[in-house]
C-alpha positions as MATLAB code, in Angstrom:
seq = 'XXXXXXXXXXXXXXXXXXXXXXXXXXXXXXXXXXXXXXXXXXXXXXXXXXXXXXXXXXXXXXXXXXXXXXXXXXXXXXXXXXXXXXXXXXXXXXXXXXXXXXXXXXXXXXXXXXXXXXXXXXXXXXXXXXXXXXXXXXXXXXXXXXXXXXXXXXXXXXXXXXXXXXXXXXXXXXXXXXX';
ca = [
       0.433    8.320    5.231;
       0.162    9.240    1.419;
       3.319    7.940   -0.348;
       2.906    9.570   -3.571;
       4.991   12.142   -4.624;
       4.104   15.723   -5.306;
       2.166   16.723   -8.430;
       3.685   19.188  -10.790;
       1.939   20.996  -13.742;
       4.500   19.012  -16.203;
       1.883   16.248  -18.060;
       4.731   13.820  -17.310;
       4.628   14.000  -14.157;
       0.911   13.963  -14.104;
       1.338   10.792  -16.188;
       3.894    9.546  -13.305;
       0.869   10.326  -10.355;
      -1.832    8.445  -12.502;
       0.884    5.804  -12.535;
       1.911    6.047   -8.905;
      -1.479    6.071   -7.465;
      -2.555    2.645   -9.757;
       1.093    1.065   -8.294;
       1.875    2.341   -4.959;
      -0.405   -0.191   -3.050;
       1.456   -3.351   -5.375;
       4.900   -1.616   -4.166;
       4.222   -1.152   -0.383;
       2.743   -5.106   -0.507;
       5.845   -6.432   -1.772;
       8.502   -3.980    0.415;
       6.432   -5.113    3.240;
       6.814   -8.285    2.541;
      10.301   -7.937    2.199;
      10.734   -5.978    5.419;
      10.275   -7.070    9.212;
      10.368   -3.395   10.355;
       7.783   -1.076    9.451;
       9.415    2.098    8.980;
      12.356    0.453    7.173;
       9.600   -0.528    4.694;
       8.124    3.103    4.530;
      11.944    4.501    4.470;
      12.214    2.426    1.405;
       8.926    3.288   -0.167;
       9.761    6.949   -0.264;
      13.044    6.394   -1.440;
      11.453    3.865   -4.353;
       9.277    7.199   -5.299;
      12.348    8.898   -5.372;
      14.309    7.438   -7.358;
      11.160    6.280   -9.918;
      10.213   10.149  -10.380;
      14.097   11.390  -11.088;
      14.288    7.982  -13.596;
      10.691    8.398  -15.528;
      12.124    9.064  -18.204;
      13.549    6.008  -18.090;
      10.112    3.853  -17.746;
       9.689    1.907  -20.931;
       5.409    2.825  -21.159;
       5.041   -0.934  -23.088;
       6.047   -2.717  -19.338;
       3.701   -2.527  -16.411;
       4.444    0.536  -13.805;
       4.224   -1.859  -11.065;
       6.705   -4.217  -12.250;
       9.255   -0.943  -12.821;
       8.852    0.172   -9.465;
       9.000   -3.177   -7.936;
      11.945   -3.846   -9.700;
      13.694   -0.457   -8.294;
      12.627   -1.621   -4.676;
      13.925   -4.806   -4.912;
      17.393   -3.386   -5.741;
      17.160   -0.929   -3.211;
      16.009   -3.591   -0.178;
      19.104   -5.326   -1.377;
      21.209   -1.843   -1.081;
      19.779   -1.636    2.721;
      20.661   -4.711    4.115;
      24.069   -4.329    2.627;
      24.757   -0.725    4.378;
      23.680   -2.146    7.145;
      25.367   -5.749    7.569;
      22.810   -7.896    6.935;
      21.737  -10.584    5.044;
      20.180   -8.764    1.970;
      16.189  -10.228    2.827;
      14.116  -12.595    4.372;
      13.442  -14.406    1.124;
      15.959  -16.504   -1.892;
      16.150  -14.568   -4.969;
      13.992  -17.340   -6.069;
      11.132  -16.486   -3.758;
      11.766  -12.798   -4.556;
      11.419  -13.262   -8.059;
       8.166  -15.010   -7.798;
       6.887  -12.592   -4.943;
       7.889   -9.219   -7.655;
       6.058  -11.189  -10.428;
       2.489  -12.127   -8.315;
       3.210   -8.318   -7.123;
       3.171   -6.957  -11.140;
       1.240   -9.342  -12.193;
      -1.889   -8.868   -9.644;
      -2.173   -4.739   -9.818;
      -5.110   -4.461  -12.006;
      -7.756   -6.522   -9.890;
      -5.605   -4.626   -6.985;
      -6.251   -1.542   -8.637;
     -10.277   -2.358   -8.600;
     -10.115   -2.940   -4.576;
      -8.295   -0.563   -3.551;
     -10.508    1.940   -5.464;
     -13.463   -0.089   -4.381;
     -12.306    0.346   -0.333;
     -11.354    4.255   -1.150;
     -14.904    4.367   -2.078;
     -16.314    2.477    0.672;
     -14.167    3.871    3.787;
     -16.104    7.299    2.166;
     -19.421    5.635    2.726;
     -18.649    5.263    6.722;
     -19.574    6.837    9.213;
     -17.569    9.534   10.894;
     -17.014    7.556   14.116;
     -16.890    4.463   11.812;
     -13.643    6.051    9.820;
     -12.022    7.550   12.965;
     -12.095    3.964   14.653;
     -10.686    2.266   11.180;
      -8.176    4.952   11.163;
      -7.366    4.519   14.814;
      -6.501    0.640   14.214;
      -4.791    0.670   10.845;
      -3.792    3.871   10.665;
      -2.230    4.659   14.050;
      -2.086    0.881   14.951;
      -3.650    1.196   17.958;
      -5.249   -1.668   19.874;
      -9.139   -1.987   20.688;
      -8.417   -1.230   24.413;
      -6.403    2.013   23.349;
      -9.582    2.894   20.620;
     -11.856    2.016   22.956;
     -10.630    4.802   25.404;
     -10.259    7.376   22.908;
     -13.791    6.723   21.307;
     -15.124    6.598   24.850;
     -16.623    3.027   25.076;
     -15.690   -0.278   26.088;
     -13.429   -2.751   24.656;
     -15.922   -5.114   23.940;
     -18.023   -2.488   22.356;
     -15.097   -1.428   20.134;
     -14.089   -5.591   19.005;
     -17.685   -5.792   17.938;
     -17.491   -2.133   15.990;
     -14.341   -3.144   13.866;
     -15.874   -6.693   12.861;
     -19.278   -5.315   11.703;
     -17.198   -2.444    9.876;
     -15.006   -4.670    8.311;
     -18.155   -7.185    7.446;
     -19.529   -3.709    5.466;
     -16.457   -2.836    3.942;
     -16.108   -6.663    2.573;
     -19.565   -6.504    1.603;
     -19.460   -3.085   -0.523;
     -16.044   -4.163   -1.770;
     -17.240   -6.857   -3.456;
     -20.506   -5.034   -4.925;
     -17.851   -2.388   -5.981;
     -15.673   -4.948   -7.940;
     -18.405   -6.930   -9.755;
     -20.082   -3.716  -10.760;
     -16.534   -3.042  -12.535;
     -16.524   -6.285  -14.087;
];
C-alpha cells in the first residue's frame, strides 16, 4: 500500500514527497510499534500524512522530517485511544519518548535500506516478487502461497528463505557501496 500522499506541481509539495518518501518507513515503524492492530496503525498513518501536508508550512526545514511527523503521530495515537476509551498506548511516555527519538534519530541509515531493498526486490524474479508480495504484502501464509504459486509448502518455506538470504545479501552490497 503506498502511503504517500499525492504529488502536486507546487515545488512545496514536491519538497513535502522528497520528504515523505525519505520518512514514511521511520513513521509506519514507530505507529506500528505503537499499535496492536494493523489497520488502526495504517488508519493513523494516512491521517499523520494528512495532517503533515495541510501543516507544511509549518515544518521548521532546520529539524529532521522524521522527527516532525513522528511527533504529529504520537499526538494523534494519543487522540485514538482517547475517542475510543482506552488507555492512550502500549508504552510510558518515557518509552515513547525514547522509541520517537531512535525512530528520528535512525532515518538516514533507514533511508539507505530501504532504498537498497527497493532496488533489490527490482532485481527478483517475477515469481520471486509475486511470492514476497504474497507474504508481506497480502500476509498470506506459505500453505496459502504455496497454492496460489502452484507448488508445495515445503517448496514455498525453502523459496522465501533463499529470497530473503539474496535480498540480505544485495542489501548489504547496496549499503556499503553508499558508504
Amino acid at each position: 500500500m503506498d502511503h504517500s500522499p499525492a504529488k502536486h506541481d507546487d515545488p512545496r509539495q514536491l519538497t513535502f514527497a522528497e520528504q515523505w518518501s525519505k520518512a514514511h518507513h521511520t513513521l509506519g515503524g514507530f505507529v506500528r510499534a505503537q499499535s496492536p492492530e494493523p489497520g488502526l496503525a495504517e488508519d493513523i498513518i494516512q491521517e499523520v500524512a494528512r495532517q503533515a501536508t495541510e501543516n507544511f508550512d509549518q515544518y521548521d526545514p532546520a529539524k529532521p522530517f522524521a522527527a516532525w511527523l513522528v511527533g504529529i503521530a504520537r499526538q494523534r495515537i494519543v487522540d485514538v485511544y482517547r475517542e475510543r476509551g482506552r488507555r492512550p498506548m502500549l508504552f510510558s511516555s518515557e518509552v515513547v519518548d525514547s522509541l520517537a527519538s531512535t525512530f528520528a534519530q535512525m532515518q538516514p541509515e533507514h533511508d539507505d535500506r530501504i532504498d537498497g531493498l527497493r532496488i533489490c526486490l527490482d532485481k527478483l524474479s517475477d515469481r520471486h516478487r509475486r511470492v514476497i508480495d504474497l507474504r508481506y504484502a497480502r500476509q498470506m501464509s506459505a500453505d496459502e502461497i504455496a497454492e496460489n504459486v502452484g507448488c508445495s509448502t515445503r517448496a514455498v518455506t525453502s523459496m522465501q528463505q533463499r529470497i530473503r538470504e539474496a535480498l540480505r545479501h544485495c542489501v548489504s552490497q547496496y549499503v556499503e557501496a553508499q558508504q
